[in-house]
C-alpha positions as CSV (number, residue, x, y, z in Angstrom):
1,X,133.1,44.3,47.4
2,X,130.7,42.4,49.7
3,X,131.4,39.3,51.3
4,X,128.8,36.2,51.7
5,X,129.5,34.3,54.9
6,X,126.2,32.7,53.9
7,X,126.8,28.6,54.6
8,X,130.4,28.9,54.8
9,X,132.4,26.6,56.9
10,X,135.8,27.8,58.7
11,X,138.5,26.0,60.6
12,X,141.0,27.5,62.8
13,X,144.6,27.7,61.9
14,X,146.2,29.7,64.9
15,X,144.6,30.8,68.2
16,X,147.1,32.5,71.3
17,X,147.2,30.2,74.5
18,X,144.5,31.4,75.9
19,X,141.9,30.8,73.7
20,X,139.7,27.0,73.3
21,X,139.3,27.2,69.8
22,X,141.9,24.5,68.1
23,X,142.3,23.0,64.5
24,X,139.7,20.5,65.5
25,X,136.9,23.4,65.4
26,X,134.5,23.7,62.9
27,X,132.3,26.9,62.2
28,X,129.6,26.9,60.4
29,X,128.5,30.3,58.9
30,X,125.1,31.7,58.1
31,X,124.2,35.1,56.7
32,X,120.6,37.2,56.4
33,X,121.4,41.0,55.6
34,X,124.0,42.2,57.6
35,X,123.1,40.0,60.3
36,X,125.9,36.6,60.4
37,X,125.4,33.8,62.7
38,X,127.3,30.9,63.0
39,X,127.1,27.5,65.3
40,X,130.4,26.0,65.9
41,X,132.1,22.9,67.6
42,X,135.2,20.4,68.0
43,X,138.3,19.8,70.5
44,X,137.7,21.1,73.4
45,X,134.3,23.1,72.3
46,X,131.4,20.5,73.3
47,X,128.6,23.4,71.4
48,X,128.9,26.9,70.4
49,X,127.1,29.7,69.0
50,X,128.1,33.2,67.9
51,X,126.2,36.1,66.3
52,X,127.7,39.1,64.7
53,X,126.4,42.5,62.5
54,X,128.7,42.9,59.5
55,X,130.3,46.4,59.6
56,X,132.4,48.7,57.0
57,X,134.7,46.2,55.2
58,X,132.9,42.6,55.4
59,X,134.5,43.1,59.2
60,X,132.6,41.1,61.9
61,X,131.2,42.7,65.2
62,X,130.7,39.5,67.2
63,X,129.6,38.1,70.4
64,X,130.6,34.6,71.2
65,X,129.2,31.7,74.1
66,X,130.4,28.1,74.5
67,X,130.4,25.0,76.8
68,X,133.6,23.6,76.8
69,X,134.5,20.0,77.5
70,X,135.0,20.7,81.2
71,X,131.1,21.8,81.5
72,X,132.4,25.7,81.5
73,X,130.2,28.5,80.0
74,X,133.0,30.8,78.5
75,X,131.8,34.2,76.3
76,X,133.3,36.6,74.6
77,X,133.6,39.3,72.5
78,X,135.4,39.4,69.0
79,X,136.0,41.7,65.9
80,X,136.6,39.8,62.6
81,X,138.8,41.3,59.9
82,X,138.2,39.7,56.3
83,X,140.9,38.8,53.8
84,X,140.4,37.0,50.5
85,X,143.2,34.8,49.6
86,X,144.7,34.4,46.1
87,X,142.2,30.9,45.9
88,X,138.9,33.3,46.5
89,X,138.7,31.9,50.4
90,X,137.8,33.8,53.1
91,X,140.6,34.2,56.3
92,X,139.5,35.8,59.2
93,X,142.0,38.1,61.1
94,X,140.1,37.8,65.2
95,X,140.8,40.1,68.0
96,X,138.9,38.7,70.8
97,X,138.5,38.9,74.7
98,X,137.2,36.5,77.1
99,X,134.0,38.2,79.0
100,X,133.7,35.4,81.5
101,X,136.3,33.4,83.2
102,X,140.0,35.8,83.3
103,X,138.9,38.1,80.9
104,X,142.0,38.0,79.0
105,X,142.2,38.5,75.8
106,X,143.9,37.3,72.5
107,X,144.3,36.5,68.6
108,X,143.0,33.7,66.2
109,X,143.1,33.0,62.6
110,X,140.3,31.3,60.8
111,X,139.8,29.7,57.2
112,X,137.1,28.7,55.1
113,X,137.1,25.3,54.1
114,X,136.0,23.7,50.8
115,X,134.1,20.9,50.6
């Protein structure tokens, strides 16, 4: 089964310490081919952007860039795993590591959003 990330919006649910990304984060998703962009912003995330290739299983191959609301530049790089919940919403299972600042790395949890 393919998944459409086409205009799909995503809030975060759980993020590790070290990420920026809190509930107050909005992503919004577009989709041409295998190609899946997205712009994304709230709490501590002034503007965002990511761009991904979609792999095997829906999964996301992403790389990530933000100004935060301390006038940082943070990137990053991410692999999205897709599950579909019982509802026929998309959750996104994110292993991600910082490429600027401590390079740590870290997990997050997003979910599609109805509206």
């Amino acid at each position: 089964m393919s998944i459409n990330y086409h205009q799909k919006i995503f809030k975060s649910i759980a993020n590790t310490d070290n990420g920026e990304v809190g509930q107050e984060t909005r992503f919004h998703y577009q989709q041409q081919g295998n190609v899946v962009w997205a712009e994304y912003s709230g709490g501590t995330i002034l503007k965002g952007f990511l761009v991904a290739k979609v792999l095997e299983n829906n999964v996301l191959d992403m790389r990530y860039e933000h100004i935060n609301q301390v006038a940082e530049l943070m990137t990053g790089i991410c692999i999205s795993i897709p599950e579909i919940l019982a509802d026929g919403r998309i959750r996104l299972h994110e292993k991600w590591q910082w490429t600027s600042g401590d390079l740590s790395s870290g997990e997050s949890i997003i979910e599609e959003i109805i509206q």
